[in-house]
C-alpha positions in Angstrom: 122.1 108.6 131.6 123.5 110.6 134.9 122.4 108.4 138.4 120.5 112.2 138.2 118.5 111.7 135.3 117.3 108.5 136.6 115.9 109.6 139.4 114.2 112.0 137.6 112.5 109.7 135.2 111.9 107.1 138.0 109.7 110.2 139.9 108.1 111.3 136.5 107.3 107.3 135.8 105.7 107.5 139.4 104.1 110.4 138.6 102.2 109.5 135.9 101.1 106.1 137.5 99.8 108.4 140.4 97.5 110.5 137.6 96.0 107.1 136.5 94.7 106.1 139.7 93.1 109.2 140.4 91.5 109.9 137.3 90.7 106.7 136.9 87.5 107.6 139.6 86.2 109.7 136.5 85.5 106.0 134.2 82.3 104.4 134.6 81.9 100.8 133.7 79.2 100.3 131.3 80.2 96.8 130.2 82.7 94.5 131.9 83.7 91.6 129.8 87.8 91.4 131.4 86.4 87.9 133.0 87.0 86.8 129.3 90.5 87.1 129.2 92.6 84.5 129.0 96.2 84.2 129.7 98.4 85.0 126.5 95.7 87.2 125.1 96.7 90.3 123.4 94.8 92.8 124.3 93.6 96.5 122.5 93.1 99.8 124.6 91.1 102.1 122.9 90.1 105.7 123.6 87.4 107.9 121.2 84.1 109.8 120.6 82.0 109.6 117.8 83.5 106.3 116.2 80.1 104.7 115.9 80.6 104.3 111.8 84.4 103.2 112.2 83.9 100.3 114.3 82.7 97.5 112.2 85.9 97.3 110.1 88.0 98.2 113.2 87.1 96.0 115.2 86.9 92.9 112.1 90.3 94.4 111.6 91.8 93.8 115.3 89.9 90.3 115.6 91.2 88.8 112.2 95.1 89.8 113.1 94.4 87.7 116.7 93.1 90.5 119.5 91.6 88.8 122.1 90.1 91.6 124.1 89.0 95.0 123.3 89.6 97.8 126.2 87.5 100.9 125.2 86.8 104.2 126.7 84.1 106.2 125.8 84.3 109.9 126.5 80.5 110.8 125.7 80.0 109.7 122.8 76.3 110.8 121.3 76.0 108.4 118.1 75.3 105.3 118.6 78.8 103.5 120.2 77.4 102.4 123.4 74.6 100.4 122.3 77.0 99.2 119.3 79.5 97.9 121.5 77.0 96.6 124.0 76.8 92.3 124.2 79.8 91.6 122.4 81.5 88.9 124.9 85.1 90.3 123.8 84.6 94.1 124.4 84.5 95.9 127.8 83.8 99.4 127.8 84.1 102.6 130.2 82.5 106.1 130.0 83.5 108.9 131.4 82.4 112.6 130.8 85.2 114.3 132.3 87.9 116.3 130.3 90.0 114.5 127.5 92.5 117.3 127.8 92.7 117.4 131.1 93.5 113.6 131.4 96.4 113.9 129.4 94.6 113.8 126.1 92.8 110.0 127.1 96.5 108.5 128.6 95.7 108.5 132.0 92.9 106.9 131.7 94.6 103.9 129.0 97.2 104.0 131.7 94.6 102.6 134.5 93.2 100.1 131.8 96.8 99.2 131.2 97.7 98.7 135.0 94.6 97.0 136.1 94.2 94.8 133.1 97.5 94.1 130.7 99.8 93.2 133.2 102.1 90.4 131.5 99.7 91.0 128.4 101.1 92.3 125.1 98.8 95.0 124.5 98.2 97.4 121.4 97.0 101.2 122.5 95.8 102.5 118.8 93.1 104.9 117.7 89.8 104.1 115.9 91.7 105.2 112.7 94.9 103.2 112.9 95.6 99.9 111.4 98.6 98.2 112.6 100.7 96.8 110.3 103.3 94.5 110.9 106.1 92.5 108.8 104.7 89.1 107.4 100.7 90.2 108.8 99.1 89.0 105.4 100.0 85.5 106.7 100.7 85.6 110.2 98.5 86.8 113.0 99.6 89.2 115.8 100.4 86.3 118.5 102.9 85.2 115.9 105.1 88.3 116.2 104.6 88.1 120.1 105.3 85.0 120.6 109.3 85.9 118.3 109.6 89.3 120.5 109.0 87.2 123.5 112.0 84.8 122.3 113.8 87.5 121.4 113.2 89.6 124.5 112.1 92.6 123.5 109.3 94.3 125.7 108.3 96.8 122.8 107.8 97.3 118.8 107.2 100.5 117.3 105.3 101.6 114.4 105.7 104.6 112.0 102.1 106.3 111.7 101.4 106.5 107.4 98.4 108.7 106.7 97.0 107.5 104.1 94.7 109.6 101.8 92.0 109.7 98.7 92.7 111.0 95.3 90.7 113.9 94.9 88.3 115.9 97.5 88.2 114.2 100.8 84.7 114.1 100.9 84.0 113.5 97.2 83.4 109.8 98.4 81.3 108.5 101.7 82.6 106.1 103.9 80.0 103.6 105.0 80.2 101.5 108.0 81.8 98.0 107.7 84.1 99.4 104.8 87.8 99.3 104.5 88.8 102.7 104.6 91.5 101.7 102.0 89.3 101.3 99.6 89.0 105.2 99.6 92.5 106.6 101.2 95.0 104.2 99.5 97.4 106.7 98.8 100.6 107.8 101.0 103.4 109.6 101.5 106.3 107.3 100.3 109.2 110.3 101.5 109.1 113.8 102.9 110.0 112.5 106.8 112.0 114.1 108.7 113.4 112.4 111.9 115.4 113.1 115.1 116.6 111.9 118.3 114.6 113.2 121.5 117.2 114.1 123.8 115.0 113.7 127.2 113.3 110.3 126.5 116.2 108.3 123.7 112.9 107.8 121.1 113.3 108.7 117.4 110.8 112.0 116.6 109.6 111.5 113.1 107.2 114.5 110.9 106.7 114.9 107.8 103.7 113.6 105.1 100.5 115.2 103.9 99.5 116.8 107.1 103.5 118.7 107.1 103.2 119.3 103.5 99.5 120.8 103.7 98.5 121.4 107.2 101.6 122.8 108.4 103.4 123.9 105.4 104.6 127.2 107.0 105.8 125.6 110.5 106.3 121.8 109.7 107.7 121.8 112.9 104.6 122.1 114.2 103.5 119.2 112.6 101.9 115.6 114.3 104.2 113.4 115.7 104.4 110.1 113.4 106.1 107.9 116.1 104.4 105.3 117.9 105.4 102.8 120.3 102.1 100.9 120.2 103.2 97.2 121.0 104.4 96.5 124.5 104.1 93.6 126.8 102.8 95.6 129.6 104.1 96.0 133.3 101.8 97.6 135.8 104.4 100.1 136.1 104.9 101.3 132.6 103.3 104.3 131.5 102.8 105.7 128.6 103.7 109.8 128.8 102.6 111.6 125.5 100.1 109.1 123.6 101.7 106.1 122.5 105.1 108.4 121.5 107.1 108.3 124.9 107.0 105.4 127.6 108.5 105.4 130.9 110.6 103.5 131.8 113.1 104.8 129.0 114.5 101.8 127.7 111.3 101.0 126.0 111.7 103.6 123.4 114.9 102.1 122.3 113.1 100.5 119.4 115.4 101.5 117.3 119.0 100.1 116.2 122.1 102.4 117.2 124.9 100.1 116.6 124.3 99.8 112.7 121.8 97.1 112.5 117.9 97.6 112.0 115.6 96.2 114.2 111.9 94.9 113.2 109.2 97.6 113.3 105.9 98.1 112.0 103.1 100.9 111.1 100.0 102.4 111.6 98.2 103.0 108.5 96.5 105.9 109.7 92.9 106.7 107.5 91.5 109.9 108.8 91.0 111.3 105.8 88.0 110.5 105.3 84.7 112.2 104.2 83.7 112.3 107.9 87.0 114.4 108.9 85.6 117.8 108.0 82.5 117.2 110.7 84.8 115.7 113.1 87.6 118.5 112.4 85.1 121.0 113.2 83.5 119.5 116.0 87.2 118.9 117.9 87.9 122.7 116.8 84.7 123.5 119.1 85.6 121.3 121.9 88.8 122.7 122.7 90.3 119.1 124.2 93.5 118.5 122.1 96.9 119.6 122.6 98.3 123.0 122.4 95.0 124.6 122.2 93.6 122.3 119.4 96.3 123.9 117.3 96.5 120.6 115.3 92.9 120.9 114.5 92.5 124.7 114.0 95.0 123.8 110.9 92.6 121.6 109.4 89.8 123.9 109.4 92.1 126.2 107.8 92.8 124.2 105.1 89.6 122.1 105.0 87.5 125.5 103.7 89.5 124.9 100.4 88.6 121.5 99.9 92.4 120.2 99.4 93.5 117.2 97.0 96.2 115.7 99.5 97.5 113.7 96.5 100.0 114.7 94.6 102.7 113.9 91.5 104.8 111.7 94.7 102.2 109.9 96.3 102.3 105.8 96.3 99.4 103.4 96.5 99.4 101.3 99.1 99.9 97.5 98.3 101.3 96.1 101.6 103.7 95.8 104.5 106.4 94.9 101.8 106.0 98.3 100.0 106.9 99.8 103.2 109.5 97.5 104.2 111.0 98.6 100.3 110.6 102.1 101.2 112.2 102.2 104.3 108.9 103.0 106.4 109.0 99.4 108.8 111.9 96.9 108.6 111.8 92.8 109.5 114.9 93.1 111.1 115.9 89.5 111.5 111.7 88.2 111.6 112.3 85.2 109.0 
């Protein structure tokens, strides 16, 4: 990278940082639980709506892998998730009622969390619908694979998104609270990625699965990103730039191994196929606060009015991380 380049990223890093202090004036504190953590805690920084019946798993989820602090933002939510949330001695929680689009889509405001709270943490920034996977997480918990990046000095571990999906209708089966999702979307895309180098920011750009193949079959360049950076022991002056895709400062995209070998990366089972997407499809449409004109989510309502079957003669049932590793969707790298 040109002396140039640099400077630009350094000023765009900057940037950013200056958007999370000021919209940071637009979170609320509803409950403030950060007295509770404790040095060498990992922590989780969450932003959503509407997650009320998601919760119980997710957070059972988080807290059995080794999370030691929950970091949530509320953006006016209307079912249920403040008073959920409220008196559990491991959560804190901020509201806000300003625009999700206009703070970046929820970054700026995970970047304040981030710089106030995760300095020297190692801190996962997922979605209500994501389940982080990780090599060996059937027997080891997540302070396990900190503590070996920490030895290993690496500052960042990525994770391929998997969308994982029913057989059949999405909503021919209800999800109820406090139930693995996999127990209903088990199914996945085991090929059909596509991947590429981002020129501006060195991270790998990866499309492709059920959402290119029905979504966006006509433009699957169009389609989601499926790379995620979610892992990193946090600085105050990183900064995520687009979600958990692109952090500043560059290096920490470099998750990946140019000089032949394969580094250790993970995934984020992603289940939002569920029989609550079409309400919550619908209701985003409305809203108007995602990216590009909610074009991701105009594309669902498209297709949702036919009631597709995602599944089809390729798609694998999940088992576990070692499927994926056998697949070539996360590697161990040298994690023994």
């Amino acid at each position: 990278m040109s002396l140039w380049d640099s400077y630009r990223m350094r000023i765009r890093r900057k940037h950013r940082l200056f958007r999370a202090a000021r919209k940071s004036w637009e979170l609320k504190v509803f409950q403030d639980a950060t007295g509770a953590i404790r040095a060498g805690d990992v922590l989780l920084i969450c932003t959503m709506r509407n997650e009320q019946v998601r919760l119980p798993w997710f957070l059972n989820y988080y807290r059995a892998l080794g999370v030691g602090h929950f970091l949530f933002v509320d953006n006016d939510s209307t079912d249920g998730t403040l008073e959920y949330l409220s008196r559990q001695r491991d959560i804190s929680v901020w509201t806000t009622r300003a625009s999700y689009k206009r703070s970046t889509f929820g970054v700026d405001w995970m970047n304040w969390l981030a710089r106030k709270y995760a300095h020297g943490h190692w801190t996962l920034t997922v979605d209500p619908d994501e389940f982080f996977i990780y090599p060996f997480c059937d027997t080891r918990p997540i302070p396990a694979l900190t503590d070996w990046l920490d030895n290993s000095g690496i500052r960042s571990f990525s994770a391929m998104l998997v969308d994982v999906y029913p057989k059949g209708r999405i909503d021919a089966q209800p999800y109820q609270p406090g139930q693995n999702p996999l127990d209903i979307a088990s199914w996945f895309d085991s090929g059909n990625y596509t991947i590429k180098r981002n020129p501006t920011y060195g991270n790998l750009w990866i499309q492709g699965g059920p959402r290119a193949r029905m979504f966006f079959a006509d433009a699957p360049e169009q389609a989601p990103a499926l790379n995620k950076i979610p892992l990193v022991k946090w600085d105050r002056h990183y900064t995520y730039v687009s979600s958990t895709h692109t952090l500043l400062p560059r290096g920490l995209n470099q998750v990946y191994d140019d000089t032949g070998g394969e580094k250790a990366s993970g995934a984020l089972l992603h289940a939002k196929f569920l029989d609550t997407f079409t309400i919550k499809a619908k209701e985003e449409l409305e809203r108007k606060q995602h990216y590009a004109g909610s074009m991701e989510y105009r594309a669902y309502a498209e297709r949702l009015k036919d009631n597709p079957d995602l599944w089809c003669k390729w798609s694998e049932k999940y088992i576990n991380w070692r499927q994926l590793e056998i697949l070539g969707l996360m590697s161990k790298g040298n994690w023994a």
